[in-house]
N, C-alpha and C positions, 0 to 999 in steps of 0.2 A: 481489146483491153479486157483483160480480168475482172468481173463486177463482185463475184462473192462466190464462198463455197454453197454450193445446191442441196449438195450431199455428201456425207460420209458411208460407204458401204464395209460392212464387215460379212464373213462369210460368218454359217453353221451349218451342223449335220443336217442329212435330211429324218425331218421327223421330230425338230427340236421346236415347232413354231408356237407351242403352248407354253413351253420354260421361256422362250424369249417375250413372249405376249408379256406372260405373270412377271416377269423381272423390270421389261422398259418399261410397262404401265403402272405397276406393284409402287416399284421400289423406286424409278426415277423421276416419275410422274411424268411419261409422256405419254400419248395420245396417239394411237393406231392409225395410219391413214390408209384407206382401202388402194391396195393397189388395181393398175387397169388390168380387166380382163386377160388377155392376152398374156402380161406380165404375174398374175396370180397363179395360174399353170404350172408356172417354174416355183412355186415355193414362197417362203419365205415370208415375212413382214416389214413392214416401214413403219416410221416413226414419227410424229415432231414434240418438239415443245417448244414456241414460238418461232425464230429462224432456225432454228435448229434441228434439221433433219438426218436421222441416221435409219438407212436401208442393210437387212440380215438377208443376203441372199444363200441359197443353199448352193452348197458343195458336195460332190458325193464322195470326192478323201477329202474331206475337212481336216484341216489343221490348223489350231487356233492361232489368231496373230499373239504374240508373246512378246514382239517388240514394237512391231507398229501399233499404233492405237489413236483415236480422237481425243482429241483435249478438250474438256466442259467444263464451261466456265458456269457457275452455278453461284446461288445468294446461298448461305445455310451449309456451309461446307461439314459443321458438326454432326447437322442433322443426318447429310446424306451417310456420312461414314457410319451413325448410328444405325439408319436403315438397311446400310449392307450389311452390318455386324452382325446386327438381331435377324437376318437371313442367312446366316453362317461364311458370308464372304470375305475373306483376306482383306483387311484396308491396311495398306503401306505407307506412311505417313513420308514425306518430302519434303526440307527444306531447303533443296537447292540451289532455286528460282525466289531469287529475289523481287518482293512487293507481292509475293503471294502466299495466300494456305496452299497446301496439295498434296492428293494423295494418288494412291494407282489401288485398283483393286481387278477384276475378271466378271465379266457376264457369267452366265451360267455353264456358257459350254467353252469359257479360258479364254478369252477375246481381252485385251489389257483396255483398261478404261483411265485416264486420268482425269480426276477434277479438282478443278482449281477455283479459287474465288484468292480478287485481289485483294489487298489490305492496306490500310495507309501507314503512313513512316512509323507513326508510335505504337501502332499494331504489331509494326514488321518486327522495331525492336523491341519489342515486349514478348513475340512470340518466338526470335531469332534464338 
């Protein structure tokens, strides 16, 4: 049986692991977790912000996901579009999931990000 997602992995170039450091810590507020030895070798960074883990492992022809992407659920959904914005990143606003805000924006090296925060019914129709 299924218990939960562990992890979300996205790929990036090699050599991108300071833009991704300064972006998931910066701008999303999460929190580096060292990877194991063995696993550091190969690149890359991890991530949390409480259950929520997301792993950048490197690729060497990267190409960025453009249509897959994790979905994060977040408190402050103005604040975060704020924070992409005032780092120059594209927020795309969405209202086609009903009982939520949502927007998509890009990591640094084009990886598609959606976040979402729910809203209640006179939220939905006040923002709809």
């Amino acid at each position: 049986m299924l218990a939960a997602v562990d992890h979300v992995q996205l790929a990036a170039p090699p050599g991108s692991e300071e833009l991704l450091r300064a972006f998931y810590t910066d701008v999303l507020g999460m929190t580096e977790v060292p990877k194991p030895p063995v696993l550091a070798a190969r690149g890359g960074c991890w991530f949390r912000a409480g259950a929520v883990q997301l792993h950048l492992g490197i690729e060497s022809d990267f190409r960025p996901a453009r249509k897959a992407h994790p979905g994060l659920r977040v408190t402050g959904i103005e604040a975060y579009a704020a924070r992409l914005r005032a780092r120059g990143a594209e927020v795309t606003w969405d209202g086609g999931l009903p009982g939520h805000r949502r927007f998509y924006s890009q990591d640094p090296v084009g990886n598609r990000l959606e976040l979402l925060e729910p809203v209640t019914a006179d939220e939905d129709h006040h923002n709809g």
